[in-house]
Phi, psi and omega in degrees: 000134179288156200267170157267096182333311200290345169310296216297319180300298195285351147284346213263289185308335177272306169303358157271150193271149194298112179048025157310100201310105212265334180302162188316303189271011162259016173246345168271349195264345180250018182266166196290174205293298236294336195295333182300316173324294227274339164286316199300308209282339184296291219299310160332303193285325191287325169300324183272339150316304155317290190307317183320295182307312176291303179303286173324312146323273186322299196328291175289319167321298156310335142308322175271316158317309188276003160270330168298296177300308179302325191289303166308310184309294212298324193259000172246003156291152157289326183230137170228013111013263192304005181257279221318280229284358153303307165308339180292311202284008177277340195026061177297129186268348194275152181318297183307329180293308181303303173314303175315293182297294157356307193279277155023327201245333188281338177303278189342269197345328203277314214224026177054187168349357211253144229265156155225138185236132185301167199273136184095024184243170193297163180242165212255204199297177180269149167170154171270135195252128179275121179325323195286332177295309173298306192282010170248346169278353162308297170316294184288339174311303185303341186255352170275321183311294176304328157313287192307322195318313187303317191246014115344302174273356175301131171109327186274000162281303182288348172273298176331275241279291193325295195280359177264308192260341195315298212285331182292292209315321176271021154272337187271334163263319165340312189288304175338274169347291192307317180312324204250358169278327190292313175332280204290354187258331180289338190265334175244038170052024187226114170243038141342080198314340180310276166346296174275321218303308188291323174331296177307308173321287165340293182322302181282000200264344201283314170315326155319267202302333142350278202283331177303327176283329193256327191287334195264331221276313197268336153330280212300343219267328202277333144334295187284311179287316181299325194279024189238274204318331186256324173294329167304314206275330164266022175261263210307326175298329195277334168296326179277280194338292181314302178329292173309351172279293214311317155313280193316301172342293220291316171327297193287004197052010170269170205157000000 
């Protein structure tokens, strides 16, 4: 006996699901609970990537500008007394600036009032600057460095990790997925491409947003880490520099 097409078109048609939506937010609204959990949770982490990845943009920019601008003041003053209380009344926050006062307020404490001058500017009153006086503004430049630095890097842990797990977690809702179309292909005995394509689909889309999460995530992270790294070196230059005015100082009996 001959099949009749239009059965076959109308078994076909009952068993694919009808107008399935196939677009980004109908393939997340229609995926299964647990792959749904597991996109939500990707989409969550790619936001909090974001907001990170912006703050810092703005951080470091600012930070690099106003290090720049200071490194030009500090070697073209006279006095540098007279740069502190400038930096006071600006209540400059960037690392260099803080190192500076810090070393600035512990000099005061130490030897009182007294001028201190870069080196080749007229010289101040006479008095001996004491190893222990030095090696404690040393200490402290290095725990204000260590300090901004730490927190400078706040945030970067979590774009490693983002950009390191993200692609296993939407490979793990991809298998998940896949699992559960052969699931739905088997129970209704149709392989139909009508049939698997949205499953698979649904399945690959959790590996998309996976990877739309890691991929921005280990730029910004390798980015952020090289301009960290060069902003450190250039806090340790500016710290051994100081040692060495504070040594010449100490040569010269002066401060």
């Amino acid at each position: 006996t001959g099949v009749n097409a239009a059965d076959v078109a109308g078994t076909v048609a009952g068993a694919a699901p009808a107008g399935h939506d196939l677009s980004l937010l109908g393939l997340l609204l229609h995926a299964e609970p647990l792959v749904l959990i597991i996109m939500l949770m990707l989409i969550g982490t790619s936001i909090a990537c974001w907001a990170i990845i912006i703050e810092k943009v703005m951080t470091l920019r600012s930070v690099n500008d106003k290090t720049n601008q200071f490194e030009s003041e500090f070697w073209s003053t006279d006095a540098l007394d007279k740069y502190y209380d400038r930096i006071k009344k600006r209540k400059a926050k960037h690392p260099l600036a803080l190192m500076f006062s810090a070393a600035m307020e512990e000099w005061f404490r130490s030897k009182g009032q007294e001028r201190l001058v870069p080196s080749g500017s007229s010289r101040a009153s006479a008095g001996d600057l004491t190893i222990s006086v030095k090696e404690r503004i040393v200490q402290l430049m290095a725990v204000t460095r260590n300090r901004e630095m730490e927190r400078l890097e706040r945030g970067l842990g979590f774009l490693a990790t983002a950009g390191s797990s993200a692609p296993f977690i939407g490979l793990l809702g991809t298998s998940i997925g896949i699992i559960n179309a052969f699931r739905n292909i088997a129970g209704s005995q149709n392989t139909s491409l009508a049939v698997v394509a949205p499953g698979i689909a649904e399945a690959l889309f959790a590996t998309a947003i996976g990877l739309f999460v890691a991929i921005p995530a280990v730029i910004a992270f390798n980015k952020f880490n090289g301009e960290l790294n060069r902003l450190a070196g250039k806090l340790e230059d500016f710290s051994t520099e100081f040692q060495l005015l504070l040594s010449r100082q100490l040569d010269k009996g002066s401060y």
